[in-house]
BASE-733086 format. One record per residue (C-alpha): residue in three letters; x, y, z. Coordinates in steps of 0.5 Angstrom, whole numbers, plus 500, padded with zeros to 3 digits. Each point is the difference from the previous one (the first is absolute). Example, Ala and Ser with C-alpha at 12.3 -4.5 7.8 and 13.67 -1.06 7.14 Angstrom:
2
ALA525491516/SER502507498/
This chain:
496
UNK340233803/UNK497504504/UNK498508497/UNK503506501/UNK495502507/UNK500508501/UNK494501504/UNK501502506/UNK498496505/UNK500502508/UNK503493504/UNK496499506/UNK504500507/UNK504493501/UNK496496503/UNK493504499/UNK494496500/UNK497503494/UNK506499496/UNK495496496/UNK495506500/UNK503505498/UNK504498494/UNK494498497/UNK496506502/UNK507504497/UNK499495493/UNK494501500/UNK500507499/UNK505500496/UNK495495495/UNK494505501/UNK504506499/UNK504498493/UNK506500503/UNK501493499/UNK496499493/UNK497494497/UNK504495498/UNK506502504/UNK504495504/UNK500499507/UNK508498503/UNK500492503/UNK498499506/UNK508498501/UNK502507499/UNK494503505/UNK505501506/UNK505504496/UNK494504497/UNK495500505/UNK503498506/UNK497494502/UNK500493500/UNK497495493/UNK495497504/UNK498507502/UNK501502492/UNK496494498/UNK494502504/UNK500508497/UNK500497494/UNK495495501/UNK494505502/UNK503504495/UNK497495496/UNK494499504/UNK498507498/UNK500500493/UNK506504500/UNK506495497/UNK500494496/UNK505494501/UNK503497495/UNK503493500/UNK507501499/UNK501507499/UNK497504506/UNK496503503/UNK496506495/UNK496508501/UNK494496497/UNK498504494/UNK492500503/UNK505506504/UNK495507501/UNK503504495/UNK502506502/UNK496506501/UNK503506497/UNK498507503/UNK495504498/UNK505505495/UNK499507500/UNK503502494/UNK498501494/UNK503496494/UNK507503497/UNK500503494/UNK506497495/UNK505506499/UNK505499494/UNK506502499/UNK503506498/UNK500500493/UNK507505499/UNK504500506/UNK506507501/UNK506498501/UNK500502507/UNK494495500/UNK505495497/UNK506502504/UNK495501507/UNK499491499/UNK506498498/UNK503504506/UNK497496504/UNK504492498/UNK506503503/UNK503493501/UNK503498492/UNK505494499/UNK506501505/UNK506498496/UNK506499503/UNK505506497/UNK504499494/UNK507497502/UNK497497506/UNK502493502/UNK496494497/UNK498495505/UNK493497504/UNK495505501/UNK497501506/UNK494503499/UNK496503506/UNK495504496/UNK493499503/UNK494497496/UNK504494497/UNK499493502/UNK503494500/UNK498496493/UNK505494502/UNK495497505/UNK494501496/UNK497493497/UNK499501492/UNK499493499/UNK493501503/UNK499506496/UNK501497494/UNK496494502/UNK494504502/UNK501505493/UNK500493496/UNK495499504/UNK496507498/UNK502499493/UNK496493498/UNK495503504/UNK499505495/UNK502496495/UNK493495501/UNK496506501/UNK503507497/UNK500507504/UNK494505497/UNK500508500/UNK495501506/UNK496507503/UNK505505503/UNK497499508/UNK502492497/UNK507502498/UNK502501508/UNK503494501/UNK500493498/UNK495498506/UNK504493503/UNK506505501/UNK495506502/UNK498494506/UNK506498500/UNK503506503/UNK493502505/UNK503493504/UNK507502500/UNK499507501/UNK494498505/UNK506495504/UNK506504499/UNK498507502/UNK493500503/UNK497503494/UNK492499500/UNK498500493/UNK495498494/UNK503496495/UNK496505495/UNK504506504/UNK507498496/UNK502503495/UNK506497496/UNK506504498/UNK507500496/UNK504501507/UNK500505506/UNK501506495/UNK495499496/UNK495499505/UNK502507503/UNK500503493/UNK493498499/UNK498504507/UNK504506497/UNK494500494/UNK495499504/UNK501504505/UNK503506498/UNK499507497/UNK505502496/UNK503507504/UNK495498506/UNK500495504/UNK505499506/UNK503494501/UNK505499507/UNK505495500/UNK504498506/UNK507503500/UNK505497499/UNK496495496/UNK500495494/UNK501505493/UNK497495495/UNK494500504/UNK498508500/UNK503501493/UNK494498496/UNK496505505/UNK505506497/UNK500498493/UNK491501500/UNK501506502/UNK498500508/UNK504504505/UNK504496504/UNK501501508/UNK507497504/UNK497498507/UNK505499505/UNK500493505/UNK503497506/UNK500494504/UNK493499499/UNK500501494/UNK497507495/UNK498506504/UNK493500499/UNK500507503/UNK504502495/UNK496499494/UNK497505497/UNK493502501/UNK500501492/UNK502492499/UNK496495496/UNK504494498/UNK504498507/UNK506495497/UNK503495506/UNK503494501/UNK497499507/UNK503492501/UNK507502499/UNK502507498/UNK504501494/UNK506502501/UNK501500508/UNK496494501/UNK495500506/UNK494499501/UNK494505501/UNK496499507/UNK494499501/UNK499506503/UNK503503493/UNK495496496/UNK495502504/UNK501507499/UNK501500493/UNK494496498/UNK496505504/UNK503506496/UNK499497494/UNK492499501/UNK500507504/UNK503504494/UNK497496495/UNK507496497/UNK502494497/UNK507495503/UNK503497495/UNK505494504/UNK506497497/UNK501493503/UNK506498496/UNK502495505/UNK496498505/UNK501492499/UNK506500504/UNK499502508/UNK505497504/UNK499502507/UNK494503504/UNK492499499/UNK498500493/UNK498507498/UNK493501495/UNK501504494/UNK497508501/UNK495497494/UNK494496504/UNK492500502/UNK500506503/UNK504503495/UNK497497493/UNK497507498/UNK507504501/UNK506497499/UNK503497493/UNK505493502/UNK505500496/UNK504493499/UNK504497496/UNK505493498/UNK506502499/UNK502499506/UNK497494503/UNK501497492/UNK504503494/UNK500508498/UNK501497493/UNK492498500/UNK498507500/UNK494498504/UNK497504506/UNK492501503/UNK496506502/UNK494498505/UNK496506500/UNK494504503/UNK493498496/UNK499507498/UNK507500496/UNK501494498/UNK496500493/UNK503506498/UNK506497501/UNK498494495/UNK500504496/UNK506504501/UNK503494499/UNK497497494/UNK501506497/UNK508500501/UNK501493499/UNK493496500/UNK502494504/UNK507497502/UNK503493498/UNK494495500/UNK506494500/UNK503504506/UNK494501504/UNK498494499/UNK507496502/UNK501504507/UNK493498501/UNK502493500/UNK507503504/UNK495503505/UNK495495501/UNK504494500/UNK504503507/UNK506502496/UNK501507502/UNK499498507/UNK505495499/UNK505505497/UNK498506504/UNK502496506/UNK506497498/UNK502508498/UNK498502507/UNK506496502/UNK505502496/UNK499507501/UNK499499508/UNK506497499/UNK504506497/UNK496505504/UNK503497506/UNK507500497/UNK499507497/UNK498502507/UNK506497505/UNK505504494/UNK497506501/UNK500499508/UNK507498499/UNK504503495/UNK496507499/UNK497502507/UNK504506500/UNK497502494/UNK492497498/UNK495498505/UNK495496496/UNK493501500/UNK495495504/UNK496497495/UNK496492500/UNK498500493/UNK503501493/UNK506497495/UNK505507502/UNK503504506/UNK502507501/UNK504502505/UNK501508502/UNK506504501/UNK502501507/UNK505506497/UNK501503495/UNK502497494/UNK500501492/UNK496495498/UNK499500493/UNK507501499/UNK502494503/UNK494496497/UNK504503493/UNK507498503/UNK498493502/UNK498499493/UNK507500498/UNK500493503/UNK494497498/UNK496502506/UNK494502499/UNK495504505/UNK495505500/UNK500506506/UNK494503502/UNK500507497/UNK499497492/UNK493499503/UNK498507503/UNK495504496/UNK501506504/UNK505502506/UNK505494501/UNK498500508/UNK505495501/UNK505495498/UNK501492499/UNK501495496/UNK495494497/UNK503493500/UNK496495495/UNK500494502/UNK497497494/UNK507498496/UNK505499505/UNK502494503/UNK502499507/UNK508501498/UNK500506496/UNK495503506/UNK506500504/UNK506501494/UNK495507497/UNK500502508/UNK507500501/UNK501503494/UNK495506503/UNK504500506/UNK506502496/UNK497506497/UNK497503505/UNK506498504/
């Protein structure tokens, strides 16, 4: 089983001489640099011409000064490893002050109540009454598909974590201890360090109950109730911002195009920047290089923090791997945000927080303060899910499920609704959204189509200020192949 492999790796020239060189010199840096951290699997040499693009002897030979360097292990069996005598990863000096906890209103107003709530726009949609029963096709964004995911291994690792703590029981331990269980806390340094380029310490994670967690112990920290301005992408992901609002900070809509949020449009007054840089929600595209770049050096230049939103940056399907916004030279202001409820299951409510050391014992104790710690035999179960290779296993397994239905929703879209929608470029990501070429009323549409059990967002539910334009969001987590054909049908008739 090869690892899920997302370092981007630039193929040397067919027939170059240096092949050999320069993938190692490449591999190598990503070794020094924490890129590649301890303990990470490298792919097989059988993989090295899909990957690197070169031959397995060539592979072989990179691997083997690897190696000889002292910086990767041969395991007999198992592959070739990141050797955990790797250097550790050298943080920047910080040049800020430790973060006071700020705590929570005690007595909101009902305008502070209202604001908050205004912000979960997205109820449960529910067919009218008198409408016709039958299969549902649910288009909805963030859903995935459950039917793929191995339970019967998640029930064997959880047995497992449980006669663990049966022979040695659990203890309450300090608050900076109570960050996470440390297996599942390594555990999600490899994967985040393979997966999306992320150079960490183990002791950077922190462990929380789901994405939304993570963002609600930033809104406590971080905020000054009446103060505190926090920009957020427009349109954007509503439960992301809803705990900035309900701590009393005063929240900015920022506008994007096609390279993702308008740096030049964020307000000088901003201290929180709130972005889902890999692959935007809801439109989908990726920021630019160019893009990062500008918004990291605003976020230094103004003394701001970025707070990225990785929500499903497992499932790349096209095009060289894109790193998260989160990594060495960005240790000391960006908070990544990541979660297994997409690439898992939603129901185990569990998610981290990778954060900046000057933050970071705050957030403990934010943490510990609401909720101590999270489930030990939970932790303790995706530990082992992790460690044992079952989450590359699933993540892909599920990356060709959705590819497939990506393509499927695309040819439909280009073939039945070309006069209506254009769909946005987009190479990661469990959703599509395509924009209106004319005007449409698509929100009365998406409530028509619900009468026939077809449910489908459109863009402007997710607009905070002015709706500057209009589309409509395809999840793809809950629809097969058939019903992706079946609900566009359906789509073309109500347009139509």
């Amino acid at each position: 089983m090869n690892p899920l492999f997302e370092i981007d790796i630039k193929r040397p020239r067919k027939g170059a001489r240096d092949s050999a060189r320069s993938i190692y010199q490449q591999l190598a840096s990503a070794i020094r640099d924490g890129r590649l951290s301890a303990g990470s699997r490298l792919p097989s040499t059988r993989s090295s011409a899909i990957l690197f693009g070169v031959s397995r002897n060539t592979a072989a030979e990179v691997y083997q000064r690897l190696l000889d360097e002292g910086l990767a292990v041969a395991r007999r069996g198992s592959g070739t490893f990141v050797t955990d005598r790797a250097p550790r990863v050298s943080r920047p000096a910080s040049r800020r002050k430790p973060a006071p906890v700020d705590l929570l209103n005690p007595f909101w107003s009902r305008a502070d109540v209202t604001r908050a709530l205004g912000f979960w726009r997205d109820g449960p949609q529910l067919p009218p009454e008198g409408a016709p029963r039958g299969p549902v096709i649910d288009f909805r964004p963030a859903l995935i598909d459950s039917r793929h995911f191995p339970f019967d291994v998640l029930r064997s690792t959880s047995s497992k974590a449980l006669r663990a703590l049966g022979r040695k029981p659990a203890r309450f331990k300090s608050a900076q201890g109570n960050q996470g269980n440390y297996a599942l806390r390594d555990a999600i340094r490899r994967h985040v360090s393979v997966t999306r380029a992320v150079a960490c310490q183990t002791d950077d994670v922190l462990v929380t109950s789901g994405a939304q967690q993570a963002f609600d112990l930033l809104a406590r920290v971080l905020v000054k109730p009446g103060e505190t301005v926090v920009a957020f992408e427009d349109p954007g992901y509503p439960p992301m911002r809803v705990p900035f609002a309900a701590a009393g900070a005063k929240l900015m809509p920022v506008g994007v195009d096609d390279e993702g949020i308008r740096v030049d449009l964020i307000p000088p007054e901003a201290r929180i920047i709130c972005v889902c840089p890999s692959h935007q929600f809801p439109l989908g595209m990726t920021m630019t290089p160019r893009r990062r770049q500008a918004l990291l050096e605003l976020a230094r230049r103004r003394g701001a923090v970025i707070v990225e939103d990785d929500y499903d940056g497992e499932f790349r399907y096209e095009g060289s791997p894109v790193a998260a916004l989160y990594g060495l030279d960005a240790s000391d202001v960006v908070f990544y945000v990541g979660t297994f409820s997409k690439c898992m299951l939603p129901a185990l409510r569990l998610g981290f927080l990778i954060a900046p050391r000057w933050a970071l014992g705050a957030l403990v104790v934010a943490k510990n303060s609401l909720d101590w710690h999270c489930s030990t035999p939970l932790q303790l179960a995706v530990a082992e899910f992790i460690s044992e290779g079952h989450l590359t296993r699933h993540v892909r397994k599920m990356r060709a499920v959705y590819q497939e239905r990506r393509r499927a929703l695309t040819r439909a879209l280009e073939e039945e609704l070309a006069g209506w929608l254009v769909p946005v470029p987009s190479s990661y990501g469990m959703h599509i959204t395509a924009l209106a070429r004319i005007p449409v009323p698509l929100e009365r549409v998406t409530r028509e189509l619900l009468r026939h059990q077809l449910r489908l967002h459109s863009v402007n539910r997710y607009f905070a200020g002015p709706e500057t334009l209009s589309g409509l969001v395809f999840g793809l987590g809950a629809v097969a192949v058939p019903e992706i054909e079946r609900g566009v049908a359906l789509l073309r008739r109500a347009l139509g």
